[in-house]
C-alpha positions in Angstrom: -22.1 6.8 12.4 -22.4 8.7 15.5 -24.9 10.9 15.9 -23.2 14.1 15.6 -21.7 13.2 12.8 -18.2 11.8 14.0 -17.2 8.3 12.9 -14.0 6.4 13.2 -13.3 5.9 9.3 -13.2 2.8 9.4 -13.3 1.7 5.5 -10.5 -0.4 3.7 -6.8 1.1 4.9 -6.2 1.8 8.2 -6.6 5.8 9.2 -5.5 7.5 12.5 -8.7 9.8 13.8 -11.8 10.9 12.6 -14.1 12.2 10.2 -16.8 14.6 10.9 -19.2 15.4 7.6 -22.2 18.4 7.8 -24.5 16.6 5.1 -24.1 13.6 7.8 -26.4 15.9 10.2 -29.7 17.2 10.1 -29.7 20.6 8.4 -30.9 22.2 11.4 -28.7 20.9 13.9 -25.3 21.1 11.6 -23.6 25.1 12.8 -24.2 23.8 16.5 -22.3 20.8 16.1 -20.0 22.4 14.5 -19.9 24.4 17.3 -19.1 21.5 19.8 -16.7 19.9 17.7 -14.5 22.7 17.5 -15.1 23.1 21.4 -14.0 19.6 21.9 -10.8 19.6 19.0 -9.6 23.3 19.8 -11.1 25.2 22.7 -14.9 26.3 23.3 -15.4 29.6 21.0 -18.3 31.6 20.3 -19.4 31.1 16.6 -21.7 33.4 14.4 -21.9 33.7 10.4 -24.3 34.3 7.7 -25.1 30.6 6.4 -26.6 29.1 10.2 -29.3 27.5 8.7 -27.4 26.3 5.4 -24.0 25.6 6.9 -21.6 23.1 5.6 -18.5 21.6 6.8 -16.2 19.0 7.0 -13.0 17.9 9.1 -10.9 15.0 9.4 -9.2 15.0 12.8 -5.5 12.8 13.5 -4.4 11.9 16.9 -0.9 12.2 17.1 -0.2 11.2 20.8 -0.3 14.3 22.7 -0.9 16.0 19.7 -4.0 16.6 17.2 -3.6 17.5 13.4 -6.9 18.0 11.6 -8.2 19.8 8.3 -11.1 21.0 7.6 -13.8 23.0 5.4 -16.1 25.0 5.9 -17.8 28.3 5.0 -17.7 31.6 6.3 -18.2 32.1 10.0 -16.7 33.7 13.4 -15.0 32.1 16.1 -14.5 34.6 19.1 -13.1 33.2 22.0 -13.9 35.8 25.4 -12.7 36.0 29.2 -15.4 34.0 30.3 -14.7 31.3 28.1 -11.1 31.3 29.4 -12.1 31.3 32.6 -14.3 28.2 32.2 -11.6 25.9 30.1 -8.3 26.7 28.6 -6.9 23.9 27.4 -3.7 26.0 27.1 -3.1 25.1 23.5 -0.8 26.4 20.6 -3.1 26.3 17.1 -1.3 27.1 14.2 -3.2 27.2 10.6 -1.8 26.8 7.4 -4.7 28.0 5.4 -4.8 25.8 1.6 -7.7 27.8 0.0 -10.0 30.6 1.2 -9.1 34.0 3.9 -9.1 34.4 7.0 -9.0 37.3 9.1 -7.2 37.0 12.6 -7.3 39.2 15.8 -5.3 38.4 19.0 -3.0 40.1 21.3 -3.0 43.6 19.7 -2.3 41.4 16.4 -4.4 42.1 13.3 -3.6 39.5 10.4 -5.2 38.9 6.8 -4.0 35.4 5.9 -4.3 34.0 2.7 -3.8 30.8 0.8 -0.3 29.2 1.9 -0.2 31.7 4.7 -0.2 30.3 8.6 -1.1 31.8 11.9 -0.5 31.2 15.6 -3.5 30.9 18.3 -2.9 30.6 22.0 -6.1 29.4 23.7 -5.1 31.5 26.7 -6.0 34.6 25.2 -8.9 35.9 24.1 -8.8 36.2 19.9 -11.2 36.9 17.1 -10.9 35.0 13.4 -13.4 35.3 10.7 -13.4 33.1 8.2 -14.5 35.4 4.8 -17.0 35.0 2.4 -15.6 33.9 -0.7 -16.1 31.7 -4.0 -15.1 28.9 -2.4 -14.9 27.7 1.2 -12.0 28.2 3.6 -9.7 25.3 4.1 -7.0 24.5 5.9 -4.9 22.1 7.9 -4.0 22.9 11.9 -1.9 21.2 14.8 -3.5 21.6 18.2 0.1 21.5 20.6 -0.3 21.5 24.0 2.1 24.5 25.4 4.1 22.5 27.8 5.1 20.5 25.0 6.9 23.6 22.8 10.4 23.0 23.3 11.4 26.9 23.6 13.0 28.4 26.9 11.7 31.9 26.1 8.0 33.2 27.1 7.2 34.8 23.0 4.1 33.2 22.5 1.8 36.1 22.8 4.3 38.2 20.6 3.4 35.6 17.5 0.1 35.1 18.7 -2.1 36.4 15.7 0.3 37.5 13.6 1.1 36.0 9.5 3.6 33.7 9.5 5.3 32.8 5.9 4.1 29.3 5.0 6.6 29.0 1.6 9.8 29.5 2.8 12.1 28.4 5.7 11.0 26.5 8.2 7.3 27.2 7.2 7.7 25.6 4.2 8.9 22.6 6.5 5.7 22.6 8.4 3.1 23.1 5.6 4.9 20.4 3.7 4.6 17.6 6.8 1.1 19.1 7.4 0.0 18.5 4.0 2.0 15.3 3.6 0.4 13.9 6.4 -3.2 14.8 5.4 -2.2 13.1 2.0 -1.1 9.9 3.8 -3.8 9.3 6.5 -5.1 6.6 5.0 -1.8 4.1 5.0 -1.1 5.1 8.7 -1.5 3.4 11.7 -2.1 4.6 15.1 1.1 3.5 16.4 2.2 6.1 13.6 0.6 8.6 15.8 3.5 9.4 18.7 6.2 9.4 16.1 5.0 12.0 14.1 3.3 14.1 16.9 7.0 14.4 17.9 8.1 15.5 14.5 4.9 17.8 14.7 6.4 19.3 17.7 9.8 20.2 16.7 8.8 21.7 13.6 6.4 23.9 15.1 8.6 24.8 17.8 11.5 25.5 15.1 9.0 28.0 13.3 8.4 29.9 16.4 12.0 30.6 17.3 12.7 31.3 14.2 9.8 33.6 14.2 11.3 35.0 17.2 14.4 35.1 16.3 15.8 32.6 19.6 16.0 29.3 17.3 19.7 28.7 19.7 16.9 28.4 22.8 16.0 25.0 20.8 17.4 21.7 22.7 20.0 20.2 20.6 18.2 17.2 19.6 15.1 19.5 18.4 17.6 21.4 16.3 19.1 18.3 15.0 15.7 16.7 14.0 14.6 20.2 12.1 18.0 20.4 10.2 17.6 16.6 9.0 14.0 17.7 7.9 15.3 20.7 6.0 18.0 18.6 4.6 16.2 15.8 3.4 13.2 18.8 1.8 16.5 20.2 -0.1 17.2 16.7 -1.0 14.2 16.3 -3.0 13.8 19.1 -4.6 17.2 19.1 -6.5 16.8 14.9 -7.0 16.8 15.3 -10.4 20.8 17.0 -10.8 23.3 14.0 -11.4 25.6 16.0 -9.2 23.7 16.0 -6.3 25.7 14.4 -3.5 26.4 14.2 0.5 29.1 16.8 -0.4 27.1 19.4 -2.1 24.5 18.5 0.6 26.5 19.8 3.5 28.4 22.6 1.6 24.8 24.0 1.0 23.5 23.5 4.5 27.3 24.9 6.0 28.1 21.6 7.6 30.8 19.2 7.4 30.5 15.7 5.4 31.1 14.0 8.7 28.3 16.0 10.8 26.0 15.2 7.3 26.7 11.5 7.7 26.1 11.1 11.1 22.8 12.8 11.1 21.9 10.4 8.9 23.1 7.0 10.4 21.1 8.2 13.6 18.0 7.5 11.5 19.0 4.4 10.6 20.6 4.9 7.1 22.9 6.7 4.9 23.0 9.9 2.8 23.5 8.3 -0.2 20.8 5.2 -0.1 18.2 7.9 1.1 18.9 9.7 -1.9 19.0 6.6 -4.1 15.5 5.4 -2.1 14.2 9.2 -3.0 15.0 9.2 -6.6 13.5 5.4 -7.0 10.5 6.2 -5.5 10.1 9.1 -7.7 10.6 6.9 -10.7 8.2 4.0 -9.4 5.4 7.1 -9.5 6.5 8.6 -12.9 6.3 4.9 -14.6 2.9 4.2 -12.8 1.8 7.9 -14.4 -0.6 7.4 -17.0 0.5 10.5 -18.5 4.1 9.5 -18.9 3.0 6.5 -20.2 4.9 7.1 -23.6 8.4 8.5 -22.0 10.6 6.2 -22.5 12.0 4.4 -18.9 15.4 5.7 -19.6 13.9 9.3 -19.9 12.2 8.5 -16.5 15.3 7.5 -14.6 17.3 10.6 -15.9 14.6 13.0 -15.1 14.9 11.8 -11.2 18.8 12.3 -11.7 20.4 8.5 -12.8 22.4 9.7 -14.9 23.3 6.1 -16.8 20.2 4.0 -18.0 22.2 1.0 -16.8 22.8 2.2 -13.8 19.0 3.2 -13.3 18.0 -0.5 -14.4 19.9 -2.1 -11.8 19.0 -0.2 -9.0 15.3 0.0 -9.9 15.3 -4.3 -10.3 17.3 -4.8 -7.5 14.8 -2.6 -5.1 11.7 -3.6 -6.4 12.4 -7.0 -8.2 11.3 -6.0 -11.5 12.8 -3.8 -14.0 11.2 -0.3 -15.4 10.1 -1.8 -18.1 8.4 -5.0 -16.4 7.1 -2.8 -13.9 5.2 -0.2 -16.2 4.2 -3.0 -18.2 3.0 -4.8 -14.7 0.9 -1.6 -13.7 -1.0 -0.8 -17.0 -1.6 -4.3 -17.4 -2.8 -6.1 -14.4 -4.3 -3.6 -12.1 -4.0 -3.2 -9.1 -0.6 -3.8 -9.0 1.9 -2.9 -5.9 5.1 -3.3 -6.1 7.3 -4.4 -2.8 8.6 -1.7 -0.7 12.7 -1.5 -1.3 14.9 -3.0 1.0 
């Protein structure tokens, strides 16, 4: 442990960044290293609040190349970020929050937000702002991407017109970003740090994709930015209708106004097709629902039609040939002989 309470974790699976825990600190000393930590991860703010000799916090931080993803928790306090601060360091950043639990209040640019639970907002560290994390019955959390300007791929100067404003985290290509955000928080602990580039880059675009739509200039997007953000919102649609039988790369580009050629070779540039990533999806799904202690009494069958196999033969096959086993074997395998893992599919 280091002594200001930032540690590589280092424990069992692998984990890109670090992990920064209050209790890890001496009471006395935890706002002001709170303090410095979110000078060194964002930019160096001013902080006050009401629980400086009983503060609490927590953040795990990811290093994603040029890019940083962390969340963190933590109880009511102010960050104001001034001139002089500016002057001494700007380490010309775009933040953007998607707050999980808690409010926030948020003041930048003539901008004057309340955000809420699903809710994100836009910082630039180049201007000075105000956000106050309120007092609630629980403690604000929330997941944030530290993107270094240069980086946004957007021809227009709008920035500042964003900067502090609500942005809609459940729909569009918000609803793209919270989902990575809070997909990759779930998964830290099975990546690597050569996972780190790849999805910075994927952190990028999406960002970049909600702040011309925001702006209303998403054709100032380069092509391959654009094409990236349409396979994520193709493959989100994906799995949220996985469970219709119907589902197909047809329906799949008549609903996203493409043809079935563009659809398939969006796809092959990742390295597979439309139909085995939807066959991969559904599987996966399945694997999860027979491992689930409570659908431990659904019959397999039932399991592969709820993920949209429509024939329980059909369902059987693909499930053994993927993983080797069938349903059955495998549920029997995982309530049996813990810990089981099954092999990744092919």
């Amino acid at each position: 442990m280091a002594a200001d309470g930032l540690e590589l974790d280092d424990g069992g699976e692998p984990m890109i960044g670090m992990e920064f825990r209050s209790e890890d600190v001496p009471a006395e000393l935890r706002f002001e290293r709170w303090r410095e930590l979110i000078g060194r991860t964002h930019a160096p703010s001013e902080m006050s609040g009401g629980h400086t000799t009983d503060f609490r916090a927590s953040m795990v931080l990811l290093d994603l190349g040029a890019v940083r993803a962390w969340t963190a928790t933590f109880r009511a306090v102010g960050y104001r970020r001034t001139p002089r601060l500016i002057r001494q360091s700007d380490p010309e950043l775009c933040h953007v929050t998607v707050l999980r639990q808690g409010s926030v209040a948020v003041d930048q640019a003539g901008h004057q937000a309340m955000c809420t639970e699903h809710d994100l907002f836009v910082i630039d560290t180049s201007q000075p702002y105000h956000c106050q994390a309120l007092d609630g019955p629980q403690p604000v959390n929330g997941v944030s991407l530290e993107v270094p300007k240069a980086l946004l791929d957007m021809r227009t100067q709008g920035l500042e017109r964003l900067a502090g404003r609500r942005i809609a985290g459940r729909e569009g290509t918000g609803a793209l970003l919270t989902q990575f955000l809070n997909r990759l928080i779930a998964d830290r602990h099975i990546l690597h740090p050569a996972d780190g580039p790849r999805l910075g880059t994927v952190a990028v675009d999406l960002l970049s994709a909600v702040l011309a739509h925001e702006l209303n200039a998403e054709e100032v997007l380069a092509p391959e930015t654009r094409q990236r953000t349409l396979i994520l919102r193709i493959q989100a649609f994906i799995q949220r209708h996985l469970a219709e039988p119907e589902l197909s790369p047809r329906t799949i580009a008549e609903a996203h106004h493409i043809s079935l050629s563009y659809l398939h070779r969006l796809f092959r540039a990742t390295g597979t097709t439309v139909s085995c990533w939807i066959r991969g999806q559904r599987l996966e799904r399945a694997r999860g629902d027979l491992a689930d202690p409570a659908l431990r009494h659904v019959p397999a069958c039932h399991i592969g039609a709820r993920v949209g196999f429509a024939y329980p033969e059909v369902f059987h096959r693909a499930f053994r040939s993927a993983y080797g086993l069938t349903p059955g074997d495998y549920r029997h395998e995982v309530f049996t002989s813990p810990p089981f893992r099954a092999p990744e599919p092919e």
